[in-house]
N, C-alpha and C positions, 0 to 999 in steps of 0.2 A: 242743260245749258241755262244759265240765270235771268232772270228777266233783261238784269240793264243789260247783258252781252246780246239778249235777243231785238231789244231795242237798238243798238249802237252797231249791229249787222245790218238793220236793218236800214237805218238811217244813212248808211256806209251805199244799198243799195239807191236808196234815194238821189242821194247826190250825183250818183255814177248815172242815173238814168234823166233827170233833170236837166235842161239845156240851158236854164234862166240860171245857175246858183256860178254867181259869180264871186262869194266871199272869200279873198283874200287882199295879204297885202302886198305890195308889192313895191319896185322901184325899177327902171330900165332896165334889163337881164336880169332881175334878181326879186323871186317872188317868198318869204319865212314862209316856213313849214313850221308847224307849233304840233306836237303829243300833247293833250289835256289829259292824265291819266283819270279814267273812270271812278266815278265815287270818291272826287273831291268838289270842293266850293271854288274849283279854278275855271276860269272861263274865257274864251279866246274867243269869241265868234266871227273877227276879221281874216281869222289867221285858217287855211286849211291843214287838216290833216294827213301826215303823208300816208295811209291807206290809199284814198281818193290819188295822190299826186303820183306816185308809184303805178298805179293802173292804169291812170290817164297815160305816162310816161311809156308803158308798157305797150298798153292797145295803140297808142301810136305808132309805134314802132314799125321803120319800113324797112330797115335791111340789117340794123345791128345793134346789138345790146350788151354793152361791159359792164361787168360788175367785180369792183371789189371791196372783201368783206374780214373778218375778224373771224366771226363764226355765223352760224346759221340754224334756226329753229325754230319750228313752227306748232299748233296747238290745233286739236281737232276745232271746227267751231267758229275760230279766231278772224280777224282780218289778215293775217299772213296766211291763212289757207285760203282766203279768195286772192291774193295778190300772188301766191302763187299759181291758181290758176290761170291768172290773166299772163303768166310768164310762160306756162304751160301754151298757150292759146296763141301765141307769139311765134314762139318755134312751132306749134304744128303748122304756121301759115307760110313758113320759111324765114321766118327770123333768125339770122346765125348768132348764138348768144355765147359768151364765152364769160366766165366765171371763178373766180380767183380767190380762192382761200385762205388763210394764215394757218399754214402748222398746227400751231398752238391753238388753236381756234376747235382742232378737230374734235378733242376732248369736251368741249365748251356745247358744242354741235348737237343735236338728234339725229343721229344715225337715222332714223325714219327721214325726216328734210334730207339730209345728202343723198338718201338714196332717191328719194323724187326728186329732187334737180339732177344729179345723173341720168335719170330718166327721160326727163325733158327730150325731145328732136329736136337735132340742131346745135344742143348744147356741151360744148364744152370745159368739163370742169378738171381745172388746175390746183394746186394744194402747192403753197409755196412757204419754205424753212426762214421767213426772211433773217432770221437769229443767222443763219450762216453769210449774209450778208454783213451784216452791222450789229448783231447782237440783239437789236430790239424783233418785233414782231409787225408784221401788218395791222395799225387799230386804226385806220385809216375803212370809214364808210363809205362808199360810194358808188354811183351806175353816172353812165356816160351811154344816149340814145342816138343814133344815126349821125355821133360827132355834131348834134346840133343842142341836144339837152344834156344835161347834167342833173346831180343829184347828189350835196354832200354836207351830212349834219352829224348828230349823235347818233342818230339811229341804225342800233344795229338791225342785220338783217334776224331779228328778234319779233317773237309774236308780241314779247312784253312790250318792246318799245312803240308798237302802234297801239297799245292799251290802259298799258298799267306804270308807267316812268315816264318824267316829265323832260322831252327832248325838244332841242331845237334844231331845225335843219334849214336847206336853201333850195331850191329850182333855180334851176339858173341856164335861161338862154343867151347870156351875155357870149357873143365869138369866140373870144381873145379867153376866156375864163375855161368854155368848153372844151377848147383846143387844148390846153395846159393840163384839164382833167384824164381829157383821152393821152394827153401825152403821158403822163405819170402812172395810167395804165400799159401800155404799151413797154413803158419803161421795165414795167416790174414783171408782166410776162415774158418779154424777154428774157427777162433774168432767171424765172422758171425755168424756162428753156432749157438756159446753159448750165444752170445745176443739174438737171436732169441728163444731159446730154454729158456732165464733168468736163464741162470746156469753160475758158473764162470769162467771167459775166461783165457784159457792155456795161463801161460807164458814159455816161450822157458828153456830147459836146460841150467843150469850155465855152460861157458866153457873158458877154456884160452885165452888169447888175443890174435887174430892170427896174424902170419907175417904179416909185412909190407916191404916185397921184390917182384918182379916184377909185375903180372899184380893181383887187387885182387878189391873184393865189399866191400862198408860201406854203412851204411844205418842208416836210423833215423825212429821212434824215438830208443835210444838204449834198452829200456828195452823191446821192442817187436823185437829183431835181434836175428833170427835160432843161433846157436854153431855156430863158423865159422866166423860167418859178423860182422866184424868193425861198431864202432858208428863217422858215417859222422859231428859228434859237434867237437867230439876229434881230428880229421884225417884233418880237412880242418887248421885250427888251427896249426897241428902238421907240415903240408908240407907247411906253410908260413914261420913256423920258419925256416923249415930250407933251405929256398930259398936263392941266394948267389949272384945273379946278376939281375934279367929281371923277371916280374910273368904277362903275358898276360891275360886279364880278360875280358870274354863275358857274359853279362844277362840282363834279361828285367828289374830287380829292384835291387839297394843296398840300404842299410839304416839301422842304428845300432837300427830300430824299429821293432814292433811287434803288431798287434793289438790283445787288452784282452777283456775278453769275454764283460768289456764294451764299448768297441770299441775307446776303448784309444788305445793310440802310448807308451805303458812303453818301457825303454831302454832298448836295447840290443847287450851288446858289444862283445860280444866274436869272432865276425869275422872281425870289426873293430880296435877291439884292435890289432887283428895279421896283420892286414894292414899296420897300424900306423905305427907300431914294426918292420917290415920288410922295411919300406920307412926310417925309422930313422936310422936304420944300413947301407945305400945306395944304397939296391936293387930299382931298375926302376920297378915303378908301372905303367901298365898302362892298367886302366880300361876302357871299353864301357857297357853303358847301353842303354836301350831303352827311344824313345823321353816320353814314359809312367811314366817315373822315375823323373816326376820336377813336383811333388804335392808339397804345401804349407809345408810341415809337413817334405817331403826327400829331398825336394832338397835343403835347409839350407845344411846338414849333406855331401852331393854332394860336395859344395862348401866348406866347411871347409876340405876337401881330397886334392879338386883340390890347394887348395896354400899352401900347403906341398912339401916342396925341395922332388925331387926324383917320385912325382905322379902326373898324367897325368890323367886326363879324359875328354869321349868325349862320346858325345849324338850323336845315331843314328835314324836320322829319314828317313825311305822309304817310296819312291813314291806310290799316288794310283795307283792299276790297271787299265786299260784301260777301264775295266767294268764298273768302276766308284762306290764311296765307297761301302766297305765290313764291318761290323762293326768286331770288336774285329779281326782287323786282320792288314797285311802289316809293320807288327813289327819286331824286332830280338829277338826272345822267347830260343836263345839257352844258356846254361849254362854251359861254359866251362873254361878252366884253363889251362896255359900252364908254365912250371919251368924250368929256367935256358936251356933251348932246352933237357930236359931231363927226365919232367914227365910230363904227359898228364894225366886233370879230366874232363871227361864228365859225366854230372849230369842232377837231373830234380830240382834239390833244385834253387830256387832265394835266392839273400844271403840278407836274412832279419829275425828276431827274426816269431820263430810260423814255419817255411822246417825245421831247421836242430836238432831242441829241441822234437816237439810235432804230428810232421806229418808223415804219412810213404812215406820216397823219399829213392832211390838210384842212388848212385856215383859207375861210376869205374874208380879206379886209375894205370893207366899203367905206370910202369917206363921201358918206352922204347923213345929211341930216335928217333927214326924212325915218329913215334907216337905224340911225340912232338912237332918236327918238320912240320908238317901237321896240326897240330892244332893250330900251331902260326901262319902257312902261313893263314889259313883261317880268324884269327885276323887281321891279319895283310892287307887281302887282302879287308876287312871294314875299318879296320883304317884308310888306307892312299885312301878309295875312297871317291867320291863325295857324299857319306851319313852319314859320320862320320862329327860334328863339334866338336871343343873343347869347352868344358865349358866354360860360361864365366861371371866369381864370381860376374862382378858386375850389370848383365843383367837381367830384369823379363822375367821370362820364361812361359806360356800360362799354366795354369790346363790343367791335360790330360783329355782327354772324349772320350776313345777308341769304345764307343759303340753309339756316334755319330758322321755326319758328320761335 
């Protein structure tokens, strides 16, 4: 094990033992979650770490635990083998924890992790095709505690993502938000269910369009969204229009593409076109993507953004760790959004055709300033470091091959 991972478990136990360490940020229901990946110059010290917020989330826990996830993968050593034990330590007390998989996920997965979460007491693990739904996949992160906590950012249930990738997520005891979570869970194990069972899978009840005033969930795909939850195609779109100066933009991929089921790139504009549309009226775009986002196929579409009056984009690339390479990892995997200093979107969608039409992901949109403010600083604080470069339209850029060295 390397010193700093010996250090950063340890410090992990620190905090967990600690009653005084109250640093984070927070706003009514809704407290960022920031991954500082290990062995860079990045530093968050208001913001905690979801190791610590997952085990608090965990040992809390008094009668139930939903989780659902993409895939799942843990590392001898790591802080996912301690947050797996605190999940472990849950169910042996009688926690009923029920656990929801993506398909496609399973591949992605360590067969060692799924067989310890099947192992779990108490635990129930489901494995769900959502492709036979709507064609996309589950990338949709998240745990729902006693229907009173939540829990939904970029982070997969990945040892990398509490380590070594730079994510943003939420806590969130807000009612009205939790409820919506647990609902969307609920939604899609049923849905399990009745594929499993070959019976036809419940669509949600028709219901009014909800507010779009202060802090609230959207989610995709929309025809599988509880009463209650906003569809994330219409919403992301809707708060571009109506942005008025500065729209701060964090994600591992953009590209007005989509791959179809025969692995074509068909167009897909709808969250370009509101880019366009907003740089054209004179609001200051300015995007970051990860160094992952300059394939043959996106990064054309990159450069035709970047020489547009009013947008600005820049590639993020982070250092290895000191361990020396990790595959599928050392990236900025977070998805967020910041308006005029006065609405804040934390998401698990990448903004590409196939998250915001056909997959189950969720957004929460806070219009608070406090909130947004926070979320631009953390843009802001890649932007203007030594990992951000600006595009540069007339430059080849190397294929990415995140799963070698």
């Amino acid at each position: 094990m390397s010193a700093s991972l010996k250090l950063r478990i340890a410090g992990l136990a620190g905090l967990l033992m600690s009653p005084l360490v109250q640093a984070d940020f927070s706003i009514p229901g809704f407290e960022l979650v920031h991954t500082v990946p290990v062995d860079t110059t990045l530093d968050t010290d208001d913001l905690r770490q979801p190791g610590p917020v997952w085990i608090a989330l965990f040992d809390g826990a008094k009668s139930r635990i939903d989780i659902g996830q993409f895939y799942a993968a843990d590392h001898p050593g790591s802080v996912m083998d301690t947050v797996i034990e605190h999940l472990e330590a849950a169910g042996k007390r009688g926690v009923k924890i029920r656990f929801l998989l993506e398909e496609k996920g399973i591949k992605l997965s360590e067969a060692s992790t799924l067989e310890r979460l099947r192992a779990i007491p108490n635990l129930t693990f489901r494995v769900l095709p959502y492709g036979q739904l709507s064609g996309g996949i589950i990338h949709a992160k998240y745990m729902v505690v006693d229907g009173k906590q939540a829990f939904v950012g970029s982070q997969n249930f990945d040892w990398r993502s509490l380590e070594h990738i730079h994510e943003t997520g939420l806590r969130i005891s807000d009612a009205t938000v939790v409820s919506q979570v647990q609902a969307i869970f609920e939604q899609d194990w049923r849905a399990q269910a009745a594929l499993t069972e070959h019976t036809p899978v419940p669509l949600p009840a028709a219901s009014e369009p909800p507010a779009r005033t202060g802090n609230y969930l959207v989610a995709s795909p929309q025809r599988y969204n509880p009463p209650g939850v906003g569809d994330s195609q219409l919403e992301l779109p809707r708060l571009l229009g109506e942005a008025k100066k500065e729209v701060r933009v964090q994600l591992l991929d953009y590209a007005p593409l989509s791959y179809g089921p025969d692995k074509t790139r068909p167009y897909y504009a709808v969250i370009d076109n509101a880019v366009r549309a907003a740089a054209a009226r004179g609001v200051s775009i300015k995007l970051m993507v990860s160094n992952w986002n300059t394939d043959k196929l996106e990064l054309p579409y990159l450069k035709s953004l970047a020489v547009l009056p009013n947008v600005q984009v820049k590639i993020v690339t982070l250092p290895q760790a000191r361990q020396g390479f990790i595959p599928y990892a050392r990236v900025i995997h977070s998805k967020t959004m910041e308006i005029d200093g006065e609405v804040a979107w934390i998401g698990t969608s990448n903004w590409l055709g196939g998250y915001l039409d056909n997959s189950r992901n969720l957004e929460v949109v806070m219009r608070s300033e406090a909130m947004a403010k926070r979320v631009g600083q953390l843009h802001e604080q890649l932007w203007d470091g030594p990992y951000a470069k600006a595009l540069n339209v007339t430059e080849t850029y190397p294929e990415p091959h995140p799963g070698q060295p």
